[in-house]
C-alpha angles and dihedrals in degrees: 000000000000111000122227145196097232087069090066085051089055103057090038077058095050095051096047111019106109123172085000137108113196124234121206117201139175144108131322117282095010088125105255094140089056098041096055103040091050089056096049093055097049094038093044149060093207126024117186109202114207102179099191089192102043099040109027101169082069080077088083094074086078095045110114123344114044093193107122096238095050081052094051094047092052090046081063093055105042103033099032092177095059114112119214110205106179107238101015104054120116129191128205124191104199121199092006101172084079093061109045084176096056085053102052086040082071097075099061092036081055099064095030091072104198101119128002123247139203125175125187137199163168129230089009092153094050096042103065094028084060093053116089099217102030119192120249116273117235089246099194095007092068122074118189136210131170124228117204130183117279109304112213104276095051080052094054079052092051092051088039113262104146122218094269081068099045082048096056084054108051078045087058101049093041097041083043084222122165104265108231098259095236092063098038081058085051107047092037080056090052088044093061088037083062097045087061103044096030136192103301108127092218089050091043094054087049095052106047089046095075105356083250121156095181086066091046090050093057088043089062090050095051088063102028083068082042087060089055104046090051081058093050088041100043117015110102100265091248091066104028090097086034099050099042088056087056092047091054101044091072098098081057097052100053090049103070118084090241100049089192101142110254129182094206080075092053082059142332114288090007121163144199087248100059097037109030097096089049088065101047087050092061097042093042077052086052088235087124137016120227125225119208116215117223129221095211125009104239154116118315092022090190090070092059105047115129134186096277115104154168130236111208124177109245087229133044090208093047086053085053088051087068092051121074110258095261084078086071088065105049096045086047094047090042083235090127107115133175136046095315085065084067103039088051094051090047086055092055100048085048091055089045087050096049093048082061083049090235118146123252129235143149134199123214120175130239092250100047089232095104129053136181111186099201123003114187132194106260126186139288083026098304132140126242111205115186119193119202110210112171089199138025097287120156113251118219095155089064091032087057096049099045083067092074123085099231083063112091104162130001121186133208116213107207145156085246125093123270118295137161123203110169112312093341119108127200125204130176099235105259107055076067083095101059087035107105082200089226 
């Protein structure tokens, strides 16, 4: 059973939720189902189990009254061996885009009390933007939380490193102390490890399993065709063909030395107006994160976004799935050269930026001769900019923006040890996952 952080964030839920459900959301496969299952029966005396997907005419429990006791009754009726303890009942409402009723039922389950509920979901976003006449959301009585695909340290779990390892690391990134070298080899070995399994749960189990990455390989695969079916399914019929092909050209455009999205990529002569609502879709279905440019890199970066933008994949492992298996190699033995090294490694800091639900956003000069690769809000009105180098390259762009006042701290994230010079901060990539980047 591979542990995960979500299951902390669900005890933290049950003993403070209130008059709120709590709605888990995220892309297809991430383990929420199993998550969430696993915490109620350990949490709770009584889970009721409504699957949306596997069992549709269940459907039928939402149809009509909304009221809780006309629910429960016909709970009773539909699922006879489902057992109601008062005060220790959950119910989880698994797959509930299927169901708009289910979700507008929350509301009113939410201040009745008698049992807790938590629903989770893909697509949730397109779903109901795609119905005509959309239910009304539970606006107050619903709170949210994403769950993404393993991050790196519930990767290090899932291959055995107890917590008083986890602990010498994160003890390393915040006391910005030299990393023995022996360990900073290892765990660069495990980081590219990661980069090349990835965090699927699915993927991860296989892996770990056998260390094969031939299994891990055919388990990418699985979903990556997965991926593609939930486009053909579930994409409006005008961007299904148009969509998929965004979401393909990835590999493409992370390949280039300026990873700035660009539809010409998608196709020859493409343009913002005839892809732009494919790539919402992907990113609105959490297959790929988008990363705003910014005009001017300053405080609040929201207010200077532009149209500009990155695609990255939301897995590491999910990118790999699009490459022949020899890429596993390359990433594992660190023989990968040329611009794709960079734009990997820029894939995985933005998945590692996204797990800690922080926006992402890069900055790029006029002139293309500066480039930030992920700025971030900071404190008393300052700037964080983060630089992602996958070797030891030096880094003028950082260098250049650490000068200005509203610039407290920079990082570079880099396959070297742990340094400090003035307000730059160097980091070996992957304690890039235990960093807060403040």
């Amino acid at each position: 059973m591979l542990k995960r952080k979500i299951s902390g964030y669900l005890k933290a839920w049950k003993e403070s939720h209130g008059d709120e459900c709590l709605l888990v959301q995220g892309a297809r496969q991430v383990g929420k189902s199993y998550a969430i299952e696993a915490f109620g029966h350990a949490e709770y005396e009584s889970v009721i189990l409504i699957d949306f997907v596997k069992h549709p005419d269940l459907m039928a429990i939402f149809n009509g009254s909304l009221e809780p006791d006309d629910i429960q009754s016909r709970i009773s009726l539909l699922l006879p061996g489902a057992k109601y303890v008062d005060g220790s009942t959950l119910l989880f409402l698994d797959e509930i885009q299927e169901c708009p009723q289910a979700r507008s039922s929350l509301k009113y389950l939410a201040v009745d009390r008698r049992m807790d509920v938590i629903a989770s979901g893909s697509l949730l976003g397109i779903r109901f933007r795609q119905m005509e006449n959309a239910p009304s959301l539970p606006v107050g009585y619903e709170r949210q939380v994403t769950m993404r695909p393993l991050d790196f340290e519930e990767y290090l779990w899932a291959r055995g490193y107890d917590e008083n390892a986890i602990g010498l690391l994160r003890g390393y990134a915040h006391k910005m102390e030299s990393v023995p070298q022996a360990v900073h080899n290892a765990m660069m070995g495990l980081l590219r490890e990661y980069i090349a399994v990835g965090g699927m749960p699915a993927v991860v189990d296989s892996f770990c399993s056998g260390r094969d990455f031939g299994s891990a390989h055919d388990a990418q695969l699985m979903l990556h065709d997965l991926y593609l079916d939930d486009i053909a399914r579930y994409a409006p019929p005008v961007e299904r063909v148009k969509a998929r092909e965004c979401y393909l050209s990835l590999p493409r455009q992370l390949a280039k030395e300026n990873t700035k999205f660009q539809y010409s990529v998608v196709q020859k002569k493409g343009s913002a107006r005839k892809f732009d609502g494919s790539v919402s879709w992907i990113v609105g279905a959490e297959m790929a994160l988008e990363c705003r440019s910014v005009s001017m890199p300053t405080f609040p970066l929201e207010s200077y976004e532009s149209d500009a933008f990155r695609l990255y994949a939301n897995d590491t492992g999910m990118l790999m799935a699009m490459y022949d298996f020899e890429m596993k190699a390359a990433v594992v033995d660190d023989t990968l050269k040329g611009p794709m090294k960079g734009g990997l490694y820029e894939n995985l800091v933005a998945c590692m930026l996204a797990s800690k639900q922080l926006a992402l956003r890069y900055w790029l000069s006029s002139d293309t001769k500066h480039e930030i690769e992920f700025l971030l809000d900071g404190p008393h009105a300052s700037v964080v900019p983060i630089e992602v180098k996958a070797s030891r390259d030096s880094t003028v762009s950082l260098n250049e923006m650490l000068s200005r006042e509203d610039v407290r701290v920079g990082y570079k994230l880099t396959g070297g040890n742990v340094g400090a010079a003035g307000k730059k901060m160097t980091l070996p990539l992957y304690l890039g996952a235990f960093a807060d980047f403040r």
